[in-house]
N, C-alpha and C positions, 0 to 999 in steps of 0.2 A: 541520571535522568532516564529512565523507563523509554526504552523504543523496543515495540513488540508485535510481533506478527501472532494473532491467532484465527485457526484453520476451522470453519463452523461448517464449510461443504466443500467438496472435492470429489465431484464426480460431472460426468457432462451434461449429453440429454434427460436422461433417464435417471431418478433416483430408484438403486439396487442396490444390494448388499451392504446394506445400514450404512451407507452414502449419501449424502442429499446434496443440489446443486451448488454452483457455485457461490460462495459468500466467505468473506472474511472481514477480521476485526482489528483495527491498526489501533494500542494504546502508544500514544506519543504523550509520555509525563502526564497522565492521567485526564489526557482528552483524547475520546474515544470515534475515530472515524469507522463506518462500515461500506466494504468494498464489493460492489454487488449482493443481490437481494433475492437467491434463487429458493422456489418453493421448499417450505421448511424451516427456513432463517431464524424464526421469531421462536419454534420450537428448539432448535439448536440454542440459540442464546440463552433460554429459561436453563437449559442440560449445564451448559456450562457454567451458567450463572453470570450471565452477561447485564447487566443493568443497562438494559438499551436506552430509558429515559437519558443515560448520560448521551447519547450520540447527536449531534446535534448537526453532522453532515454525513450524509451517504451519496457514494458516487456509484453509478451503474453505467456499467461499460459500453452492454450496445443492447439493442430492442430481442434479442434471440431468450425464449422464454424461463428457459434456464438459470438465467442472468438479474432477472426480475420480478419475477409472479411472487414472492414473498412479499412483494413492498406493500401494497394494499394491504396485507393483513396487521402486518408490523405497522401503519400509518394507523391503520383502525383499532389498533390497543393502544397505542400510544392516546388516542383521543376518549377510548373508554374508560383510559386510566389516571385521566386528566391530566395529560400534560398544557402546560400554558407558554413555555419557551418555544421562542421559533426555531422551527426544520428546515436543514438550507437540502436538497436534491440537487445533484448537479447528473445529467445525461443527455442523452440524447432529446434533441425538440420534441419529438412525436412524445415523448415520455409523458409529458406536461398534456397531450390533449387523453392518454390511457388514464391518466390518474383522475383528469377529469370528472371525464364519461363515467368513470366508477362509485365516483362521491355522488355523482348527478344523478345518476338512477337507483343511489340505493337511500337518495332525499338525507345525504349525509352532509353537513357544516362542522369541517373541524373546529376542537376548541380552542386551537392555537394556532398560528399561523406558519404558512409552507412557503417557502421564499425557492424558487423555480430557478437553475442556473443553464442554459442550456450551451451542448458544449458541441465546438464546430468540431467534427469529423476529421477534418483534411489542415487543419492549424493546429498546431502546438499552442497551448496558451496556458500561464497560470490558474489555477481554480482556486485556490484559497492559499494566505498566504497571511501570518503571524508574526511576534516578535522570536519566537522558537521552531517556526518549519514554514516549508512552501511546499503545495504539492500542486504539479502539473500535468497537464497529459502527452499522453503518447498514441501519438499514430499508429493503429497495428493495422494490418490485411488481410480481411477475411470477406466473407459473402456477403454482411452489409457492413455499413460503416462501424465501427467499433475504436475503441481507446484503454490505451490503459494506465497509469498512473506512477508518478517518480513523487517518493517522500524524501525530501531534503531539508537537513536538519540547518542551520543557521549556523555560523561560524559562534564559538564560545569565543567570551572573553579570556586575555592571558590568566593564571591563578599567581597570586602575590605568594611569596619566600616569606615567612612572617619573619624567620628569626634576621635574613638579611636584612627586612625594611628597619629590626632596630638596631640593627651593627651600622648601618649607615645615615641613622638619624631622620628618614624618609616623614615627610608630616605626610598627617593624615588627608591633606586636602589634594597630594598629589597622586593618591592610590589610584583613581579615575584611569589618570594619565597614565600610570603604570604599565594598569589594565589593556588600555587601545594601544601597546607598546612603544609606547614614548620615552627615550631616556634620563635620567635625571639629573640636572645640572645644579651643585651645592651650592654656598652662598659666597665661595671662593672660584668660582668656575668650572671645577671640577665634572668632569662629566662621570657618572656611574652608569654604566651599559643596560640597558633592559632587562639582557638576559641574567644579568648578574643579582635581579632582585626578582622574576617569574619564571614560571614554567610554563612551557608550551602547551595552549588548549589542545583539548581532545581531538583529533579531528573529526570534521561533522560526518555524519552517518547517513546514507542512502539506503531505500527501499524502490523496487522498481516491481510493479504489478504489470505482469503479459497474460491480458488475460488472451481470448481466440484470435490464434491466428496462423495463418499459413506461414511456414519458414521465411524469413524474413531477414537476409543480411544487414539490412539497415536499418536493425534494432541494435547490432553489435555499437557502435560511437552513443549512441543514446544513452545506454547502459553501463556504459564503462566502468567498468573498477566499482560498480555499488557494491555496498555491502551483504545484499542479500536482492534476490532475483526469483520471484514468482514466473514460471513459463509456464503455458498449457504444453501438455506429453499427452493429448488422447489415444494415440495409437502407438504400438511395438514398430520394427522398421518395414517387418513383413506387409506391413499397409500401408506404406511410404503413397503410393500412387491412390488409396482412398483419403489416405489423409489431405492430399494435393487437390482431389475432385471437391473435398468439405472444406477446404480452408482451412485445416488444421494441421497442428507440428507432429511426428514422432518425440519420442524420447530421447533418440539420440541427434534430434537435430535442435532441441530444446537444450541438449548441453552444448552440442556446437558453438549454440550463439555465449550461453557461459564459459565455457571456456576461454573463443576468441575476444571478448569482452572485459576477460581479465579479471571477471568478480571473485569473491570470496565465499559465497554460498549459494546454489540453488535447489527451492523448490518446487517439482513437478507435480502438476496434477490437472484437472477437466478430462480423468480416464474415464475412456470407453467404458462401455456395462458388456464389453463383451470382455472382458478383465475380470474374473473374481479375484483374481490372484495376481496383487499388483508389483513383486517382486521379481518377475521379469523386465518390467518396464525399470524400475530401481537398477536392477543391474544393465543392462542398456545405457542410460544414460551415465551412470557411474564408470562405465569403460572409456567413456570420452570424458568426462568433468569428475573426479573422484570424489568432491564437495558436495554432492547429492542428497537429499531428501525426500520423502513423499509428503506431501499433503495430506496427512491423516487429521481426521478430525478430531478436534478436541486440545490437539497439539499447539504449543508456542514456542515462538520463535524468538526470541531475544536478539537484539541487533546491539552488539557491545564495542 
């Protein structure tokens, strides 16, 4: 089953040096979420050949412009190009009155309908949640309210031993039961062990999106052990104390929190445009977390 990170923008304020804001594209078994909406988005998706009609929820983190000024334009191709399935938004409340205001003075009626999720700030809550993932948010700390996002995949069922189920004579009506690891009891009392006829599922897969935010210990328990970890790094450490005045992390305090969290992969990026050359920040954070990445555009991430 397909769990995939890809990277459409990776830089902060400012789009420089064939950068463009924040946005990404989570394919989970070929349903498609988009993760922030920063100017460009919709021209990045055509580049990499993104089929956005498939997206059918986008989640935008917090109101800081970077984060969102795509969404209107991406709402308004979708409607010039007929879509008719509904678009779920989930962000922040004020989101709902920007999108508004903008349909309203440009005397636009979508052709399809925009289902509005609006997500508190200061609560954790589920946002969407299937018979194959749940995705929730996370509290980050930054200059306004902001969140970011935990993809959690759903426990699989056990996988049946075919050649055991016929050495043991197993019908076919107790596979079910197998499955939910129940053991099997013959027609003689005999009990046959679970393990003795499956294999242990996969274990589920985590993705955890940070998007801005100032250093934050009490991301480490939230994050534990996923399998792959987006932090924003806009600054080297030499700016420790500007990144503190914006609300935002360094590098190496973006692996701090991976490291102590015990994940298995992290991706840094929301760099500064005072960066052309983002392999200092790579190595920074690589000297505390060796599991490092950048956020390059165009790049995907497989969560295996």
């Amino acid at each position: 089953m397909i769990f995939e990170v890809g990277i459409l923008g990776s830089s902060s304020a400012t789009p420089i040096y064939q950068r463009h804001p924040t946005a990404q594209v989570i394919n989970f078994h070929e349903r498609f979420f988009l993760i922030d909406c920063g100017e460009g988005t919709l021209i990045q998706m055509n580049r990499y050949k993104i089929k956005f009609h498939r997206i059918n929820h986008i989640f935008i983190s917090h109101l800081h412009g970077d984060h969102y000024l795509g969404l209107l334009g991406l709402i308004s191709t979708m409607h010039l190009q007929g879509r008719v399935s509904t678009l779920h938004i989930h962000g922040p409340n004020d989101l709902k009155e920007i999108i508004d205001i903008q349909l309203k003075y440009s005397e636009t009626t979508l052709r399809y309908p925009v289902e509005f999720h609006s997500i508190d700030p200061k609560n954790p809550t589920v946002l969407y949640d299937d018979e194959d993932v749940t995705i929730s948010s996370i509290i980050l700390s930054h200059r306004i309210p902001c969140t970011g996002f935990l993809f959690t995949e759903k426990p699989r069922q056990r996988k049946l031993k075919k050649d055991k189920l016929a050495q043991f004579n197993i019908p076919v009506t107790f596979y079910n039961e197998l499955k939910a690891g129940k053991d099997y009891i013959d027609e003689e009392g005999k009990t046959v062990p679970n393990s003795a006829l499956t294999i242990d599922p996969r274990k589920p897969r985590r993705y955890a999106f940070c998007s801005d935010t100032i250093f934050d210990e009490r991301l480490i328990s939230i994050v534990k052990g996923v399998d792959l970890l987006y932090h924003e790094a806009t600054f080297l450490s030499d700016k420790a104390d500007r990144a503190k005045e914006t609300f935002h992390s360094t590098a190496a305090q973006a692996a701090t929190i991976a490291k102590e969290a015990g994940v298995r992969r992290l991706i840094i990026g929301h760099f500064s445009a005072r960066y052309k050359n983002l392999y200092p920040l790579l190595e920074e954070a690589k000297s505390v977390f060796p599991e490092t990445t950048l956020a390059i555009e165009g790049d995907r991430f497989s969560i295996d």
